[in-house]
OpenMM code with the backbone's topology and positions (N, CA, C; nanometers):
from openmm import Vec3, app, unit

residues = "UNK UNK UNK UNK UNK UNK UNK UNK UNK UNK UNK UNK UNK UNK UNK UNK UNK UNK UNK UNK UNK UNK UNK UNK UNK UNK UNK UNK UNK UNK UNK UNK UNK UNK UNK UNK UNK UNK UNK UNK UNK UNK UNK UNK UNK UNK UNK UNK UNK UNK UNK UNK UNK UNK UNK UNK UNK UNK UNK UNK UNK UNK UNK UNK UNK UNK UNK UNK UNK UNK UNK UNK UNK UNK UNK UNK UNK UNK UNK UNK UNK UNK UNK UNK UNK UNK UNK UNK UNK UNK UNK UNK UNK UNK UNK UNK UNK UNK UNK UNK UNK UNK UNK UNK UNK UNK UNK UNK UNK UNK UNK UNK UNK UNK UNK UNK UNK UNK UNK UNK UNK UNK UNK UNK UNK UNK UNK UNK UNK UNK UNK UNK UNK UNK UNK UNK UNK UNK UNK UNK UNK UNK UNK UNK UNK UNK UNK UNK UNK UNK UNK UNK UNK UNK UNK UNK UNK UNK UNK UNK UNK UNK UNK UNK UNK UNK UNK UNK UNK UNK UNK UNK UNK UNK UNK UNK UNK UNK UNK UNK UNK UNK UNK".split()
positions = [
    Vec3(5.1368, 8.7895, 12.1711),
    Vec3(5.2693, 8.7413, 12.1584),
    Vec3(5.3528, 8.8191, 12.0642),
    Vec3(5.3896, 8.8172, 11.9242),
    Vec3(5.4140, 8.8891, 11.8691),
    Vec3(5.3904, 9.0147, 11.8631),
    Vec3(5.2876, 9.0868, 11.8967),
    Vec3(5.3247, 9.2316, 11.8769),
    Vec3(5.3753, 9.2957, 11.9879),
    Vec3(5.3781, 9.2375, 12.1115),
    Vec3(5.4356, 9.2766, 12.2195),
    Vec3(5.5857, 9.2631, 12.1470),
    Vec3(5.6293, 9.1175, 12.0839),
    Vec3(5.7802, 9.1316, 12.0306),
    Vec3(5.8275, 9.2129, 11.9316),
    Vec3(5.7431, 9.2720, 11.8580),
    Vec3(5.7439, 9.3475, 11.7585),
    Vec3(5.7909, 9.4860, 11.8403),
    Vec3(5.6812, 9.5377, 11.9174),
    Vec3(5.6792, 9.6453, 12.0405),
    Vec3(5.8536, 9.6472, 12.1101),
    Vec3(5.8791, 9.5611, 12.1790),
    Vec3(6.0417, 9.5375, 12.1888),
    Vec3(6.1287, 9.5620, 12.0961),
    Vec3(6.1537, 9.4924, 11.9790),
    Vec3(6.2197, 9.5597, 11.9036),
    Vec3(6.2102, 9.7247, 11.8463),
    Vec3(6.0886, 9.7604, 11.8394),
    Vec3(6.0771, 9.8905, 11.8331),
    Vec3(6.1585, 10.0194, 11.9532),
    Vec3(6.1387, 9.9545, 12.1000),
    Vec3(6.1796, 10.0325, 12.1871),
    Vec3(6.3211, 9.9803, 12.1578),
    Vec3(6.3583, 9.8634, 12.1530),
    Vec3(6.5429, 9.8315, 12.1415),
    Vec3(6.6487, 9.9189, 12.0467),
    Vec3(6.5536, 9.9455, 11.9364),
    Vec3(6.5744, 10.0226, 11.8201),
    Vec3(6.5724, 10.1395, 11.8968),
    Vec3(6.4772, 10.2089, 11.9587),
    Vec3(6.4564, 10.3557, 11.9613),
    Vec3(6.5654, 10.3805, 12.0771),
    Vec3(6.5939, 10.3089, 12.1572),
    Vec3(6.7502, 10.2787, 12.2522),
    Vec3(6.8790, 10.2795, 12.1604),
    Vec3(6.9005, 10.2458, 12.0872),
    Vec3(7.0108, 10.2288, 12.0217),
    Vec3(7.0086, 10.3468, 11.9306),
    Vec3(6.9240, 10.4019, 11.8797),
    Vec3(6.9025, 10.5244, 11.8307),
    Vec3(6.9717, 10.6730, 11.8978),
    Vec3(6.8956, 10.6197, 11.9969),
    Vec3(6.9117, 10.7591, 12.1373),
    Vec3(7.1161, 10.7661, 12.1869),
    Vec3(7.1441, 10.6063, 12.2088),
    Vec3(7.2969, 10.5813, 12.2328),
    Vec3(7.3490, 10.6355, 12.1126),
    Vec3(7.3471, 10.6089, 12.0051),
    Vec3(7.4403, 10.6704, 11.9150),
    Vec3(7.3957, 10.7857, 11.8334),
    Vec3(7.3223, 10.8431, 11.8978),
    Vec3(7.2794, 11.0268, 11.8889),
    Vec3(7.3818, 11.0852, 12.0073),
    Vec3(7.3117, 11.0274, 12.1354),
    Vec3(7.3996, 11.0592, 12.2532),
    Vec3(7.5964, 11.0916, 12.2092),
    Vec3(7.6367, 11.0099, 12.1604),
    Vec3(7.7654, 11.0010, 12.1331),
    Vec3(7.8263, 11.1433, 12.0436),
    Vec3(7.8160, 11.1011, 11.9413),
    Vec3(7.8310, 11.2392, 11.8372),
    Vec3(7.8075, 11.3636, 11.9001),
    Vec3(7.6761, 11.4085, 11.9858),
    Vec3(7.6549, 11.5001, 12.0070),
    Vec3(7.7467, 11.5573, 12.1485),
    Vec3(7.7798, 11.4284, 12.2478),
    Vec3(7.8649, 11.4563, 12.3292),
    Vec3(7.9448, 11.5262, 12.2586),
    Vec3(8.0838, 11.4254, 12.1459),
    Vec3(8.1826, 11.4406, 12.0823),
    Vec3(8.1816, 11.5996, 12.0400),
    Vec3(8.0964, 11.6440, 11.9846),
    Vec3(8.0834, 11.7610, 11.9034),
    Vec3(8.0439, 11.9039, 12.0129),
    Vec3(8.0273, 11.8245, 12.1489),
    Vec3(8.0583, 11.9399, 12.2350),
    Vec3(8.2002, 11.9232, 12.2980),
    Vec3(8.2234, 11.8085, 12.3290),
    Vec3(8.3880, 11.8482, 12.3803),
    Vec3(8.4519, 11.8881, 12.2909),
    Vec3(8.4542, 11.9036, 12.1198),
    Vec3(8.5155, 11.9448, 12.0429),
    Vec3(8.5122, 12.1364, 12.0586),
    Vec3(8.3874, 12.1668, 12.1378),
    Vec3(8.3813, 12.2971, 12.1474),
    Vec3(8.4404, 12.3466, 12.2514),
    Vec3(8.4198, 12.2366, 12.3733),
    Vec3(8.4131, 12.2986, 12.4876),
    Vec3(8.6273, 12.3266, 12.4812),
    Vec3(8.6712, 12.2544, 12.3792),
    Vec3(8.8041, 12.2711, 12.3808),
    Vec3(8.8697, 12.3549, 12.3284),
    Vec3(8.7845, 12.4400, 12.2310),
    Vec3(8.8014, 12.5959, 12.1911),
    Vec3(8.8087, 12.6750, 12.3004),
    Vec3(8.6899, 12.6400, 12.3819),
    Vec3(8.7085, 12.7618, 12.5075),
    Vec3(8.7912, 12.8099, 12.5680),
    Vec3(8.8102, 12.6434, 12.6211),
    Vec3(8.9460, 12.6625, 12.7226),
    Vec3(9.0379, 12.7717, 12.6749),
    Vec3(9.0410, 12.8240, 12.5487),
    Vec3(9.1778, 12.9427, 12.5075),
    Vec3(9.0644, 13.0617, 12.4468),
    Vec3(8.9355, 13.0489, 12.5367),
    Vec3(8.8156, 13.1269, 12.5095),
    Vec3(8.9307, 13.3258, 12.5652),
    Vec3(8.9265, 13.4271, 12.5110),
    Vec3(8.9977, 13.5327, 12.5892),
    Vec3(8.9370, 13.6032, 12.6711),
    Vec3(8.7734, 13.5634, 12.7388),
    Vec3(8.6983, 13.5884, 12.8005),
    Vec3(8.7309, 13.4752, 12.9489),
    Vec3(8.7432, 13.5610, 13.0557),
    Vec3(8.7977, 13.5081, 13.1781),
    Vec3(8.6573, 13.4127, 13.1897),
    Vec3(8.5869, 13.4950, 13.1610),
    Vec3(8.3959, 13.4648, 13.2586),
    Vec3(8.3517, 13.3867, 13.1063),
    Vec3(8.3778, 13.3367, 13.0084),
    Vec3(8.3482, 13.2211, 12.9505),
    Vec3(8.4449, 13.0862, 12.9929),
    Vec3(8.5463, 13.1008, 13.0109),
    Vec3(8.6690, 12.9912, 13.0684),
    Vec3(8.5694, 12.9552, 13.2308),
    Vec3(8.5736, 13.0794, 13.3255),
    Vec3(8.5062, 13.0324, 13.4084),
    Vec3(8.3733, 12.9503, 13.4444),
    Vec3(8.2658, 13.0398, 13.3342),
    Vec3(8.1224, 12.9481, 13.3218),
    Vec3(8.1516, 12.7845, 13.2955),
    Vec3(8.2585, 12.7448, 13.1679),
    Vec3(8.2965, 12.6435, 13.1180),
    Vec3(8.3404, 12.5389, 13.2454),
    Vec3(8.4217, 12.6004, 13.3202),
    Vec3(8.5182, 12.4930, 13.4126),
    Vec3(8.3887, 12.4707, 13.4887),
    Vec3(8.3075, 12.5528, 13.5312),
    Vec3(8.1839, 12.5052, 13.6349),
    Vec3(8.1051, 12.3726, 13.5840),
    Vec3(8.0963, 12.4096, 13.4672),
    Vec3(7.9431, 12.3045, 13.3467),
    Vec3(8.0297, 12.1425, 13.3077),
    Vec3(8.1889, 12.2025, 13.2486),
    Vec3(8.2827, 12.0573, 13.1257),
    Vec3(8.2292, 11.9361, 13.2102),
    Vec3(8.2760, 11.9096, 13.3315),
    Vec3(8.3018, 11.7649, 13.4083),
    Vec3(8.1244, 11.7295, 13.3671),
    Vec3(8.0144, 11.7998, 13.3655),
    Vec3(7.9403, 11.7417, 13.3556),
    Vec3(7.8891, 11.6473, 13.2018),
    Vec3(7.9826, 11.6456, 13.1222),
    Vec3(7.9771, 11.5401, 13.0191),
    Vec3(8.0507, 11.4155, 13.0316),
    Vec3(8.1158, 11.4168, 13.1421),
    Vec3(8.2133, 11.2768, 13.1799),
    Vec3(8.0877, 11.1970, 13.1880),
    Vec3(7.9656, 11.1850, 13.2503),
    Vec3(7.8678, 11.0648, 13.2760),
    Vec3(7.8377, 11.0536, 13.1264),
    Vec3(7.7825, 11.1379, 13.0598),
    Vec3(7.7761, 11.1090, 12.8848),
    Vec3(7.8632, 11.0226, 12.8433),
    Vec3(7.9758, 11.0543, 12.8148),
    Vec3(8.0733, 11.0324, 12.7596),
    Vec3(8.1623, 10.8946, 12.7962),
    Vec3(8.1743, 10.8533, 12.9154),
    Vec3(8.1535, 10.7747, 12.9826),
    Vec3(8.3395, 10.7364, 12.9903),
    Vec3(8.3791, 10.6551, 13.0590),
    Vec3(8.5527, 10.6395, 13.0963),
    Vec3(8.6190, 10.6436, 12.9903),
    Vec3(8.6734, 10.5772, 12.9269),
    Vec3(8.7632, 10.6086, 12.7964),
    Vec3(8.7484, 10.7396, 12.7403),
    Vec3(8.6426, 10.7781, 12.6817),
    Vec3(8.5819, 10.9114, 12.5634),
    Vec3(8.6034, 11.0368, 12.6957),
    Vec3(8.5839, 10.9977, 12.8492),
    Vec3(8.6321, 11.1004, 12.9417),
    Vec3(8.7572, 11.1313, 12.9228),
    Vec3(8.8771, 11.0244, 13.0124),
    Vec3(8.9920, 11.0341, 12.9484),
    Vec3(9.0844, 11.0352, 12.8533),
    Vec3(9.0165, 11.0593, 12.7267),
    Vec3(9.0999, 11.0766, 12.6118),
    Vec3(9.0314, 11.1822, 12.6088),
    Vec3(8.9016, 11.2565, 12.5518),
    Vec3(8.8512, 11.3719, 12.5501),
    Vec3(8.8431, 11.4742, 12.6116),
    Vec3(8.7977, 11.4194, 12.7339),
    Vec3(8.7597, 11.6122, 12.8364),
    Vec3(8.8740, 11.6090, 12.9416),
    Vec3(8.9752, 11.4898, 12.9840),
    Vec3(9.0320, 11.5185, 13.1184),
    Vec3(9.1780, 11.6676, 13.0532),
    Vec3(9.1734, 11.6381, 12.9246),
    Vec3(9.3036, 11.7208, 12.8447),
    Vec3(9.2499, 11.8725, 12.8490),
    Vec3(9.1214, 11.9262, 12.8680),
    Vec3(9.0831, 12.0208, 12.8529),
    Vec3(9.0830, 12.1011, 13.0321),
    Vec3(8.9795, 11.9320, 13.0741),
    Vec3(9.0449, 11.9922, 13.2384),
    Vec3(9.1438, 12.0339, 13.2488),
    Vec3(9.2738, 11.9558, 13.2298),
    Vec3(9.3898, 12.0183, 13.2835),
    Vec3(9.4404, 12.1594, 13.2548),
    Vec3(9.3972, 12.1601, 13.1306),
    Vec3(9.4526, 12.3420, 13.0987),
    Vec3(9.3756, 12.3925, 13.2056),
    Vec3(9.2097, 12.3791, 13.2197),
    Vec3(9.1546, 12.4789, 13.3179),
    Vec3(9.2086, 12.4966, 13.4142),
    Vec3(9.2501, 12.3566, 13.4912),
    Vec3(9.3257, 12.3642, 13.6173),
    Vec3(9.4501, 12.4686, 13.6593),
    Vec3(9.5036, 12.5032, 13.5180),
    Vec3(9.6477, 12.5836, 13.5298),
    Vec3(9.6126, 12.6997, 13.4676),
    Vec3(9.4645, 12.7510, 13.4448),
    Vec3(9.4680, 12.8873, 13.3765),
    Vec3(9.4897, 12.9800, 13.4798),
    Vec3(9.4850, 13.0793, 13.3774),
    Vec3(9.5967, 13.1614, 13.4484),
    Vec3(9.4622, 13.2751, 13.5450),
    Vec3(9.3424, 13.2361, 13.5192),
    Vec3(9.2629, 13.2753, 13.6219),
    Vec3(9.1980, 13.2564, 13.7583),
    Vec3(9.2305, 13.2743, 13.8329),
    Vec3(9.2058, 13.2253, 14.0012),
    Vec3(9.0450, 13.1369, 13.9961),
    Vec3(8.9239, 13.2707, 13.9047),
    Vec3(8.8623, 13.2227, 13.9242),
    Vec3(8.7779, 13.0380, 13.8183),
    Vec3(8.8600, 13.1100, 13.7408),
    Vec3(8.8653, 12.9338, 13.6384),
    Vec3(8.9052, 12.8309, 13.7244),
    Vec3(9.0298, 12.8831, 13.7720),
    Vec3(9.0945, 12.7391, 13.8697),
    Vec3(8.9942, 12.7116, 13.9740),
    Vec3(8.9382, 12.8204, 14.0671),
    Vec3(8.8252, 12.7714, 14.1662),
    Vec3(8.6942, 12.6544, 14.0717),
    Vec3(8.6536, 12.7425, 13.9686),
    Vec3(8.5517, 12.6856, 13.9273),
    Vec3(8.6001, 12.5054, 13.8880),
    Vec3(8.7055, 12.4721, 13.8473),
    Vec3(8.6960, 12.3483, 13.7933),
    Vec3(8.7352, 12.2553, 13.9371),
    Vec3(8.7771, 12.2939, 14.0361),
    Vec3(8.8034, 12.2331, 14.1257),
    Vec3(8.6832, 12.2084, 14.1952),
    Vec3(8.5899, 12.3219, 14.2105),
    Vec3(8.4792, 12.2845, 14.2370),
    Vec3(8.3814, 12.1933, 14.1984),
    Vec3(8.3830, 12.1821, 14.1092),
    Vec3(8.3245, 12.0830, 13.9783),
    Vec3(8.3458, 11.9086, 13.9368),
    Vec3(8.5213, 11.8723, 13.9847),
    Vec3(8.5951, 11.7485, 13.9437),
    Vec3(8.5174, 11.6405, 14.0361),
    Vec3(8.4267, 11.6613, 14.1144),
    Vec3(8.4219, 11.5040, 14.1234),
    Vec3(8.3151, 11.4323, 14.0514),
    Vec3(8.2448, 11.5035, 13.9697),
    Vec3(8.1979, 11.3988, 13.8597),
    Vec3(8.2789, 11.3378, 13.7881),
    Vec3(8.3681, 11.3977, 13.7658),
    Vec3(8.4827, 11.3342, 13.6574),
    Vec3(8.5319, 11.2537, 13.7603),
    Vec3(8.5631, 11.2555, 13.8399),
    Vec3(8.6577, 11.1566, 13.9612),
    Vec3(8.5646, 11.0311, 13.9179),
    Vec3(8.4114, 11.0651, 13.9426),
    Vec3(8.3645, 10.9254, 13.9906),
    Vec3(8.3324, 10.8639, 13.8422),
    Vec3(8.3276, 10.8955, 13.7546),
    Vec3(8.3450, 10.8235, 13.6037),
    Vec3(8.4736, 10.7570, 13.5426),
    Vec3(8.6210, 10.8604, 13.6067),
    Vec3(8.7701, 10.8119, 13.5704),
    Vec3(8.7835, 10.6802, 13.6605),
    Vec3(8.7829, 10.7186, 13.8147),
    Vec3(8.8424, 10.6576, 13.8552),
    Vec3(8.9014, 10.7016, 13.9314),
    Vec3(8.9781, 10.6518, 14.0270),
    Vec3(9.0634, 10.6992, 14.1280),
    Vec3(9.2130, 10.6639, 14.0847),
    Vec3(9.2033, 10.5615, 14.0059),
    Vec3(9.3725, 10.4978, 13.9478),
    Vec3(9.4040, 10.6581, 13.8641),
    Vec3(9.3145, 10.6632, 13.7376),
    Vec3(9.3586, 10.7751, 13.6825),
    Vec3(9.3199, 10.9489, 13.7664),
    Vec3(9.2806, 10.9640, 13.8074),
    Vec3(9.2779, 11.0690, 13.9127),
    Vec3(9.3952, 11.0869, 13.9803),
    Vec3(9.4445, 10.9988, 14.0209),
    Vec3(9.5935, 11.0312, 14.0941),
    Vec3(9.6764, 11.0594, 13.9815),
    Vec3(9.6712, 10.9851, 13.8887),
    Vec3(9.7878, 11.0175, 13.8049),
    Vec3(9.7963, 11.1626, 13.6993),
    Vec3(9.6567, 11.1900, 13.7140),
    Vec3(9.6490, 11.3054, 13.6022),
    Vec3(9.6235, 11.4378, 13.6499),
    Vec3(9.4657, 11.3988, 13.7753),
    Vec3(9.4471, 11.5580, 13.8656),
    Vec3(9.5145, 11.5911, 13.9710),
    Vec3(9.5370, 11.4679, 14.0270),
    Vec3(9.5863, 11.5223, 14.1783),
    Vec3(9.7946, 11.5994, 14.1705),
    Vec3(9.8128, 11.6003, 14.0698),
    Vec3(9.9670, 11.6783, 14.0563),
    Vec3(9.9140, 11.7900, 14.0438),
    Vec3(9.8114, 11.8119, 13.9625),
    Vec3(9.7403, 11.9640, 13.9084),
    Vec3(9.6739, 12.0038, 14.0345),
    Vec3(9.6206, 11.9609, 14.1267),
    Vec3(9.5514, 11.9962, 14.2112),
    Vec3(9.6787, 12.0310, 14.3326),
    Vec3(9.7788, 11.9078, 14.3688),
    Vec3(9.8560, 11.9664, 14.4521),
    Vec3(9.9358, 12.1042, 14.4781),
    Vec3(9.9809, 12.1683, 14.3136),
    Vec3(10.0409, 12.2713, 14.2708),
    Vec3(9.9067, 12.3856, 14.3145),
    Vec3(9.7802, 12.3203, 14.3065),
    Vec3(9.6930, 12.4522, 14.3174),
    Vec3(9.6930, 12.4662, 14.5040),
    Vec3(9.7269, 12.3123, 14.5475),
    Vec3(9.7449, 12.3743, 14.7321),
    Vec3(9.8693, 12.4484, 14.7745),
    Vec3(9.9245, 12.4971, 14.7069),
    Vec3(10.0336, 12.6162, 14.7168),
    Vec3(10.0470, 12.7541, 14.6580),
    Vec3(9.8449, 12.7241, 14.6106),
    Vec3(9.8395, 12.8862, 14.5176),
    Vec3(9.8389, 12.9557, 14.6243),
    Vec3(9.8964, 13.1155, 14.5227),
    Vec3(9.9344, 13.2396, 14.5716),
    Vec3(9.7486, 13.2996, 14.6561),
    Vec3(9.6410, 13.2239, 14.5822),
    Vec3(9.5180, 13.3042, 14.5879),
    Vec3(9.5026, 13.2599, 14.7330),
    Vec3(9.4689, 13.2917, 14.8342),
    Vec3(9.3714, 13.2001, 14.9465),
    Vec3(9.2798, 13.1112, 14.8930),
    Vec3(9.1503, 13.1703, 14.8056),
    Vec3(8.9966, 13.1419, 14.8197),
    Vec3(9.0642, 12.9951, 14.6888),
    Vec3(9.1706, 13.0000, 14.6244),
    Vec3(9.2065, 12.8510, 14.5849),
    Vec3(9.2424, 12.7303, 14.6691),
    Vec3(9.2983, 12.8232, 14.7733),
    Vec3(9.4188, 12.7141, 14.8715),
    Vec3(9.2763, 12.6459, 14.9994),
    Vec3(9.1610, 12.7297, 14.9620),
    Vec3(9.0371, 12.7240, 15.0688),
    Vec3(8.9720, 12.5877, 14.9385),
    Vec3(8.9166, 12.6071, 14.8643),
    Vec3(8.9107, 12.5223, 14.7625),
    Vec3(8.9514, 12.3769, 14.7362),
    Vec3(9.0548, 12.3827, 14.7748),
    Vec3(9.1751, 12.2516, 14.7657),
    Vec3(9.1239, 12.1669, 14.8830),
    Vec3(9.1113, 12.2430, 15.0219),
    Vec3(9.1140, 12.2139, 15.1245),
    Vec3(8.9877, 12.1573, 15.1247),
    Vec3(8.8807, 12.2511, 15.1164),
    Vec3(8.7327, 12.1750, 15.1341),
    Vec3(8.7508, 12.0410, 15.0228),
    Vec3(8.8175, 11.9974, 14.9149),
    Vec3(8.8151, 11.8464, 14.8350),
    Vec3(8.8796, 11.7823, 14.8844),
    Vec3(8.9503, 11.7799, 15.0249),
    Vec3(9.0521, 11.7061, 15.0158),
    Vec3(8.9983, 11.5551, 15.0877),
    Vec3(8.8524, 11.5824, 15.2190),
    Vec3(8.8175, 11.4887, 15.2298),
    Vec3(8.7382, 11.3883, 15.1704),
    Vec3(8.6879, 11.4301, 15.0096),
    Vec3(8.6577, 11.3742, 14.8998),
    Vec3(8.7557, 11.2857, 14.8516),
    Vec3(8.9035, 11.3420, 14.8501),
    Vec3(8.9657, 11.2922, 14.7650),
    Vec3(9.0378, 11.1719, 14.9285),
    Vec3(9.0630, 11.2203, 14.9927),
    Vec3(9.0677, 11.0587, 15.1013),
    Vec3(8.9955, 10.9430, 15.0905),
    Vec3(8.9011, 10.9927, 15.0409),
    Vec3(8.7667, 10.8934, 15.0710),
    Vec3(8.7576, 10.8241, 14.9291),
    Vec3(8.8084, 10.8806, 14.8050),
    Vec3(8.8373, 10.8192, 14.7409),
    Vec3(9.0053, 10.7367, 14.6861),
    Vec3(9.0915, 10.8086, 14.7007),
    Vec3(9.2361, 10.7684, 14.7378),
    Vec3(9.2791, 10.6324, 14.8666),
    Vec3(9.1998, 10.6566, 14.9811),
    Vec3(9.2243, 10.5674, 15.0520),
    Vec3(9.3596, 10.6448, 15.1475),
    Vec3(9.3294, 10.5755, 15.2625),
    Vec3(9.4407, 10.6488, 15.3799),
    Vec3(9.5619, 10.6157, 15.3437),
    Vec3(9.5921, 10.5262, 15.2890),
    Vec3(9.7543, 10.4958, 15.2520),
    Vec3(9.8392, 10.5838, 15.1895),
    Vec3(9.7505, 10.6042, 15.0531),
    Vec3(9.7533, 10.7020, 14.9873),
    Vec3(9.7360, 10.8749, 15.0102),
    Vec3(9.6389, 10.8702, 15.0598),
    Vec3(9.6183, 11.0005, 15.1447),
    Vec3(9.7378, 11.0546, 15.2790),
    Vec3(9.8050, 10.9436, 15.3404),
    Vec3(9.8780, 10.9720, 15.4278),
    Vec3(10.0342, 11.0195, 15.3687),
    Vec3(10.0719, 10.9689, 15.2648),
    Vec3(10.1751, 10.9778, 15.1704),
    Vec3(10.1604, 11.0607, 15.0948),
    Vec3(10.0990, 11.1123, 15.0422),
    Vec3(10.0610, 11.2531, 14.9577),
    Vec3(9.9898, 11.3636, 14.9668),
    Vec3(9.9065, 11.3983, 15.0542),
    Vec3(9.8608, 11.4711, 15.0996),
    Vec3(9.8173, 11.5107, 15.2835),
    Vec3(9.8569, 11.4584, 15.3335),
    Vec3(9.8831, 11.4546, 15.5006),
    Vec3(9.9657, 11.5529, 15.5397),
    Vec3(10.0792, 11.6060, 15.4762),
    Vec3(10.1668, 11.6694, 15.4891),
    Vec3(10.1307, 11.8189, 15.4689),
    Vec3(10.0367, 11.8060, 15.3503),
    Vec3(9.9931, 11.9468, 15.2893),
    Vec3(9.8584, 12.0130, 15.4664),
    Vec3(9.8054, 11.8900, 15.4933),
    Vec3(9.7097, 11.9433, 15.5129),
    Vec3(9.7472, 11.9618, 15.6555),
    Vec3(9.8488, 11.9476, 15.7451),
    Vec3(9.8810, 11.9829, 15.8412),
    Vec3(9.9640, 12.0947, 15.8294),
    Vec3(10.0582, 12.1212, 15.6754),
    Vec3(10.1131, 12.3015, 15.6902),
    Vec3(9.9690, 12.3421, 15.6352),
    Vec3(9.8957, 12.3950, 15.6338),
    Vec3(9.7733, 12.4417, 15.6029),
    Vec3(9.7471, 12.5506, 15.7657),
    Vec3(9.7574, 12.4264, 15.8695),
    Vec3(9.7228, 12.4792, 15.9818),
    Vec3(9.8562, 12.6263, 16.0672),
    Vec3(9.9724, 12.6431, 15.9593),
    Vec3(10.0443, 12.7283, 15.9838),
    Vec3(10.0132, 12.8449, 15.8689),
    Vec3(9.8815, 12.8648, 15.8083),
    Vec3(9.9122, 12.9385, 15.6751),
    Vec3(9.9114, 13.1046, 15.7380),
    Vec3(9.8849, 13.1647, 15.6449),
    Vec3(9.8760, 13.3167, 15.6932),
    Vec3(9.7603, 13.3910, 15.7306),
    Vec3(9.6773, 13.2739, 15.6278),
    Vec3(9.5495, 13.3340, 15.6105),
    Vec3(9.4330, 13.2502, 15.7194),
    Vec3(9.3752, 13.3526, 15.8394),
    Vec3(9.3067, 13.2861, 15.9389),
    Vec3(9.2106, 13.1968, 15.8836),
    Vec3(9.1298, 13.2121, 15.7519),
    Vec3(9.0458, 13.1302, 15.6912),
    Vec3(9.0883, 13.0128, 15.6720),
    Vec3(9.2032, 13.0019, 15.6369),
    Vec3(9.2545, 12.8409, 15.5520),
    Vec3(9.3437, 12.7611, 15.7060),
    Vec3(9.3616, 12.8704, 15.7902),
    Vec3(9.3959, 12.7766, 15.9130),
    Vec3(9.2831, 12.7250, 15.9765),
    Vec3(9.1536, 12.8029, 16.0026),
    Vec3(8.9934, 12.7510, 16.0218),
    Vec3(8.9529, 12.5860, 15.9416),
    Vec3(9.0041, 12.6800, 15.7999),
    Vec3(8.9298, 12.5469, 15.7342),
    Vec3(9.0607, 12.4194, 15.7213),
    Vec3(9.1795, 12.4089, 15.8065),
    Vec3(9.2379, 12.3086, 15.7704),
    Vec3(9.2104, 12.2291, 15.9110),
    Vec3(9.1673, 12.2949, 16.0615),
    Vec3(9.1379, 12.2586, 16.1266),
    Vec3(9.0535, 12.1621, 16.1083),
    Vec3(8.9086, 12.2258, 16.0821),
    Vec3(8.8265, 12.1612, 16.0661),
    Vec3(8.8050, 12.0371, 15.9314),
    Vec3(8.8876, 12.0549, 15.8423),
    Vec3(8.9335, 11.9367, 15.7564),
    Vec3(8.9808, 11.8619, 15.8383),
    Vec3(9.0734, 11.8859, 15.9512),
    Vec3(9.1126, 11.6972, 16.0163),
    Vec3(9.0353, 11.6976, 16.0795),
    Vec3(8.9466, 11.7239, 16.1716),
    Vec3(8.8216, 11.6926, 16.2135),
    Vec3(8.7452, 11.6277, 16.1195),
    Vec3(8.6999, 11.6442, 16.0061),
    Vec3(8.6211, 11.5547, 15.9428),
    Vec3(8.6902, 11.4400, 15.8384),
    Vec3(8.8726, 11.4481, 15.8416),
    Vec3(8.9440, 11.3292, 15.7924),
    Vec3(8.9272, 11.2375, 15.9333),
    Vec3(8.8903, 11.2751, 16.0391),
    Vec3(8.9128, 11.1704, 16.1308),
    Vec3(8.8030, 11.0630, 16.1300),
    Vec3(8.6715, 11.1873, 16.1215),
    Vec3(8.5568, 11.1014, 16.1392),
    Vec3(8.5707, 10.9954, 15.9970),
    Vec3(8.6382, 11.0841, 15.8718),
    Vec3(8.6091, 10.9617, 15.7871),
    Vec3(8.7127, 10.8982, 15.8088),
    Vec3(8.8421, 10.8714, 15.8378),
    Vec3(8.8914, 10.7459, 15.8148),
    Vec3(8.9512, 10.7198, 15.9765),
    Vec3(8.8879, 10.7418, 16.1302),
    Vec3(8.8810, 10.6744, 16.2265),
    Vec3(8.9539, 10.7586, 16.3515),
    Vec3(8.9584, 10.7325, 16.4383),
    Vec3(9.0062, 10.8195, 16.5455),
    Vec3(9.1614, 10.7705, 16.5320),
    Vec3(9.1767, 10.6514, 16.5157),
    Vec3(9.2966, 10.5238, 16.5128),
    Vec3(9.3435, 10.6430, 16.4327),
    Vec3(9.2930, 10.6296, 16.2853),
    Vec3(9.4218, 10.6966, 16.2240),
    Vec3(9.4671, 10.8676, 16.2216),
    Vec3(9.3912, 10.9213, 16.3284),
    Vec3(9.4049, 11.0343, 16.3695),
    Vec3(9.5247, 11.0638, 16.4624),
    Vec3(9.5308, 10.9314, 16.5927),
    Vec3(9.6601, 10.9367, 16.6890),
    Vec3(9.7823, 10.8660, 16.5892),
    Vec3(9.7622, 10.8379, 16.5147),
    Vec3(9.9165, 10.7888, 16.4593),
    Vec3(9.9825, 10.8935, 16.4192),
] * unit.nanometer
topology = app.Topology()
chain = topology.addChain("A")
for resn in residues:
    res = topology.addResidue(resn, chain)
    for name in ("N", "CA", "C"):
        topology.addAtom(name, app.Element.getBySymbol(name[0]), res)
């Protein structure tokens, strides 16, 4: 009886130990990882935007959005094609820890500006998240803010991003229905 309860408190302790180690040590990397972002090495900014989102599950909703989503956003607008690929590639861990309320309000302006980059292999980028971001946005939403993008897509210049916008409504249909394909 007791030493099994004794045993419990020991592991409860060594849990609560581990949580507020966990914390600090998050903290004391987004404190770094926010140097980077103005790192003057393209290919450290880039390594970074690939790895940051993966401290949003650490860190957990609040300590995400007050801490790492401010660092995302610079990545999102650096001034390197391949930084911007890398963090776009990367955001839906952070999606699925924020939220979709704050996701619209914070990435998806940053992300829309990147479906009108000058690069292709960004505007290809955008395109392959977009049935992620339906599926989390919801068709209402998706039909009002991004529906528009993804049908001029299919006039672009570049034969790749007309391929891949094709085949993006092909797989917006399957996810949100044939119905809302003929409307």
């Amino acid at each position: 009886g007791s030493e099994s309860d004794n045993g419990m408190d020991i592991d409860d302790d060594d849990d609560e130990n581990k949580n507020t180690r966990r914390i600090p040590v998050a903290q004391r990397l987004v404190t770094r990882l926010v140097g980077l972002t103005e790192d003057d090495s393209v290919n450290v900014r880039a390594a970074l935007a690939m790895v940051a989102t993966e401290l949003a599950p650490l860190l957990g909703k609040d300590a995400s959005v007050s801490n790492l989503l401010p660092p995302m956003l610079l990545l999102l607008r650096d001034s390197s094609s391949e930084v911007r690929l890398n963090i776009i590639s990367s955001l839906s861990l952070l999606n699925d820890v924020i939220g979709t309320d704050l996701l619209h309000q914070s990435l998806l302006p940053a992300i829309l500006d990147l479906a009108d980059d000058g690069k292709w292999r960004i505007r290809l980028a955008v395109i392959e998240r977009i049935p992620l971001l339906a599926k989390q946005l919801g068709s209402d939403f998706f039909d009002d803010r991004l529906l528009g993008l993804c049908v001029g897509w299919l006039g672009d210049d570049i034969s790749s991003i007309r391929e891949a916008a094709a085949k993006n409504l092909q797989e917006l249909t399957a996810l949100l229905g044939t119905e809302w394909s003929v409307q």
